[in-house]
C-alpha positions in Angstrom: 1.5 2.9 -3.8 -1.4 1.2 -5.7 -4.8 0.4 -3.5 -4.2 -2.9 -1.7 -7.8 -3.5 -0.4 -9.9 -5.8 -2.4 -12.8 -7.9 -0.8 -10.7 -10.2 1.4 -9.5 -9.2 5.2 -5.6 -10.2 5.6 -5.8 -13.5 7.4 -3.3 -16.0 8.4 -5.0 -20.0 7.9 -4.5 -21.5 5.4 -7.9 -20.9 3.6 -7.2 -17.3 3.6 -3.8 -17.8 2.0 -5.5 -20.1 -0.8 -7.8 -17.3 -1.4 -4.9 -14.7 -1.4 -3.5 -17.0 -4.3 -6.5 -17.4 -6.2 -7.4 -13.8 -6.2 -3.5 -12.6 -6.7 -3.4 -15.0 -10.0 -6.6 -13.3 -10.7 -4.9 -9.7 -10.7 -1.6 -11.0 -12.7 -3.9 -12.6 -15.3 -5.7 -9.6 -15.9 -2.3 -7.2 -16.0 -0.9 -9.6 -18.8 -3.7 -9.9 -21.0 -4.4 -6.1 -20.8 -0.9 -5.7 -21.5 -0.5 -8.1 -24.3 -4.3 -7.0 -25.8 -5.2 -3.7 -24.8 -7.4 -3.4 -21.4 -10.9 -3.3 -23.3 -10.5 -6.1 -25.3 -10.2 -8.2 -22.5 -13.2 -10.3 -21.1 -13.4 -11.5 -17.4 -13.9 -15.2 -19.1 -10.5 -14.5 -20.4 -9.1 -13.6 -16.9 -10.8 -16.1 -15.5 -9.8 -18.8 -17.9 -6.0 -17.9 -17.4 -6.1 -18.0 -14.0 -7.4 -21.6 -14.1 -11.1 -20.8 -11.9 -14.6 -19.9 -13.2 -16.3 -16.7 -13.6 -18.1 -17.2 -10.6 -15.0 -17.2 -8.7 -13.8 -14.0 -10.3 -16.9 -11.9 -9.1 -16.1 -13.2 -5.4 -13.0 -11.2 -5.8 -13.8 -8.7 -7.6 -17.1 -6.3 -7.9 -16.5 -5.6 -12.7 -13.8 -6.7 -14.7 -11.7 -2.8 -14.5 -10.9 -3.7 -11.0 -9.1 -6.7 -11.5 -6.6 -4.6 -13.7 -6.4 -1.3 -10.8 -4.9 -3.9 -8.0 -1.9 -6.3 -7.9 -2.0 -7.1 -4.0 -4.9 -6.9 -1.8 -3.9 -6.8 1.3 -0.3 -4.7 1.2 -1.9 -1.1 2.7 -3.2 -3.6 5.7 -0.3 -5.2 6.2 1.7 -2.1 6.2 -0.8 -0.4 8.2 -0.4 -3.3 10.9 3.3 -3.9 10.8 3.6 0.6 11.4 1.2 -0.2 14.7 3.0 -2.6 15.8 6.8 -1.0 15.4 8.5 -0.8 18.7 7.1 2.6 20.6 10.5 4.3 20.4 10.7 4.7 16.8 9.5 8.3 15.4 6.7 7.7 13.2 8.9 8.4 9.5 11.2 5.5 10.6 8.2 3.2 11.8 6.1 3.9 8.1 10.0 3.4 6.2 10.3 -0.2 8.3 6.7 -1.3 7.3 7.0 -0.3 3.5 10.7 -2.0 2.7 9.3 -5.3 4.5 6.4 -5.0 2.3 8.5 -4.2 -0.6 11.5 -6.6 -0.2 9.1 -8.7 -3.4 9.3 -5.8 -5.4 12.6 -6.4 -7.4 11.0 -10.1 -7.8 8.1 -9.0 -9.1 9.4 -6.5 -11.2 8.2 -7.6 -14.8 4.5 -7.6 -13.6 4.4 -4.1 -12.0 6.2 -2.7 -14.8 3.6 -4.2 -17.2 0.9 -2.6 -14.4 2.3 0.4 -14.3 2.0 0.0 -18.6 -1.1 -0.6 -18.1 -2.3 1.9 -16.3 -0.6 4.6 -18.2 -2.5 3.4 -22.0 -6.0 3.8 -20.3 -6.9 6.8 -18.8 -9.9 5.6 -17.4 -7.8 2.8 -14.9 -5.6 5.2 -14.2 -8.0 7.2 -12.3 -9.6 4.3 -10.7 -6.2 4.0 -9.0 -5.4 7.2 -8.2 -8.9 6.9 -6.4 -7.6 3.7 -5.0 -4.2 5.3 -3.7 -6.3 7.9 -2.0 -7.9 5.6 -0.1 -5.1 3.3 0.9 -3.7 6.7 2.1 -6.8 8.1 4.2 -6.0 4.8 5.7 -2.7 5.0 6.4 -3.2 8.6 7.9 -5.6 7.6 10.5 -2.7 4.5 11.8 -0.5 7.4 12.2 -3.1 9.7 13.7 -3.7 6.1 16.4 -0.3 5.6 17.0 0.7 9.3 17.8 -2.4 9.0 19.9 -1.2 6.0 21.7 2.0 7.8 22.1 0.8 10.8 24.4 -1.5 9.1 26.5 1.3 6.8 27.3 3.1 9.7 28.4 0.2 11.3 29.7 -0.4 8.5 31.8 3.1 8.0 33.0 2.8 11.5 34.0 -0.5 11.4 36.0 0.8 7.7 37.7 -2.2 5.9 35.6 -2.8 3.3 33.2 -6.2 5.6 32.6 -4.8 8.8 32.7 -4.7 10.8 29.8 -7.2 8.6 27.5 -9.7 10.2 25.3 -13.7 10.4 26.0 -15.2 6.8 24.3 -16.2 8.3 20.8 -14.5 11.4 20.7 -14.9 12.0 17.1 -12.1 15.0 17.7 -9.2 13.1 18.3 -9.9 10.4 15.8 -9.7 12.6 12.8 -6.5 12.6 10.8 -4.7 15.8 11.9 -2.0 17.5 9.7 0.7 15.7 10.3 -0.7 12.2 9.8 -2.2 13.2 6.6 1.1 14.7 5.4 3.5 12.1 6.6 0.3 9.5 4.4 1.1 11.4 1.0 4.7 11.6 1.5 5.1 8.2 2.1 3.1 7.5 -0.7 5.1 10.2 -2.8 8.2 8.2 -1.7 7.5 5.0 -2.7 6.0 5.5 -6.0 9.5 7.9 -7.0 11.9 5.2 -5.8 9.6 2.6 -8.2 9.5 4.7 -10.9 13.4 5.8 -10.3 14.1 2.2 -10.2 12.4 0.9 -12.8 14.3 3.0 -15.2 17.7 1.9 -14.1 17.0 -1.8 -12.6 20.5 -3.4 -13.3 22.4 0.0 -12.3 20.9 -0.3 -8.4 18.5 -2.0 -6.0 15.4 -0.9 -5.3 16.6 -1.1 -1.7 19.1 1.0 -2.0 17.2 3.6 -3.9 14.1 3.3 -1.4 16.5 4.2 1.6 18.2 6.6 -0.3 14.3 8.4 -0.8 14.1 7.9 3.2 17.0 9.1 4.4 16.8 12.1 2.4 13.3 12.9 3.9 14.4 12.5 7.1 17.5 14.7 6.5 14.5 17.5 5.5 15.5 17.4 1.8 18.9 19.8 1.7 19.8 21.2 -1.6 22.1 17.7 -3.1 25.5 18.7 -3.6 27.1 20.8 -6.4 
């Protein structure tokens, strides 16, 4: 999954959703022209012209013209990262993460046109494509720590339950130990990531044979089964 985290917070009013618009027509501008021209013949007067706003606006979105071709949404690791937290306690973590990503990915057969030209993009210069695999690594050391909280929150729940507390159970204030990522959090990050960006690229290849919602269940299930040997 591409970095989602730009310069703007996820925000509900009405001023944050303009500035979700401007800075999302921002990103499609730049995937279409680099598509259509080559990425480093593109100017940010360019982007900024076809997006209708000035170049001032475009640097209050963006910190140089490369990232406006890395990202296509801003704020999809956060809101996946929130919607995971806030899953219903009961749900084991892989089922939580799989929820959160096919909500944030129910747009992704709309949109398929501009993330195929992204992904296009990305594979004819060499240099974007490592800017997003930086990205992706990122947006997935963030995902592994709301994994590492919510298992957290998990066993001093029980904990607590145990010890007939609301306190019991909670770790030190700043206990650097507990908040690092442990294995399983970090694993469960790059799978997840693994798993979405197979069932796009699975997907893209075959869009009018299946839905990407059936083929990103299909990746899920199959991880949660352990991944048996298919059938002969």
């Amino acid at each position: 999954m591409h970095n989602m985290m730009g310069k703007n917070a996820v925000g509900g009013g009405l001023r944050e959703r303009k500035k979700r618009a401007t800075r999302a027509a921002l990103a499609e501008a730049a995937v279409r022209l680099a598509a259509e021209h080559g990425a480093d013949q593109v100017t940010v007067e360019a982007i900024s012209a076809a997006a209708g706003v000035s170049v001032r606006t475009f640097f209050n979105y963006f910190d140089s013209r490369d990232d406006a071709f890395v990202v296509v949404d801003a704020d999809a690791s956060e809101r996946v990262r929130q919607a995971f937290l806030a899953a219903p306690p009961e749900l084991p973590p892989l089922e939580a993460l799989r929820d959160a990503l096919a909500a944030e990915l129910r747009e992704a057969e709309r949109q398929h046109e501009l993330w195929s030209l992204h992904a296009r993009v990305l594979r004819s210069a060499p240099h974007l494509l490592v800017r997003n695999l930086g990205a992706q690594m990122a947006d997935e050391s963030g995902l592994a720590e709301a994994i590492a909280r919510r298992i957290r929150a998990a066993d001093d729940s029980d904990d607590a339950g145990r010890a007939g507390g609301p306190d019991a159970g909670a770790p030190p204030e700043g206990d650097a130990g507990r908040a690092a990522p442990g294995l399983y959090p970090r694993l469960l990050a790059a799978v997840a990531g693994t798993a979405v960006r197979v069932s796009v690229q699975h997907w893209c290849e075959r869009p009018d044979e299946v839905s990407y919602a059936d083929v990103f269940h299909e990746v899920f299930d199959l991880l949660a089964a352990g991944l048996p040997a298919p059938a002969r």
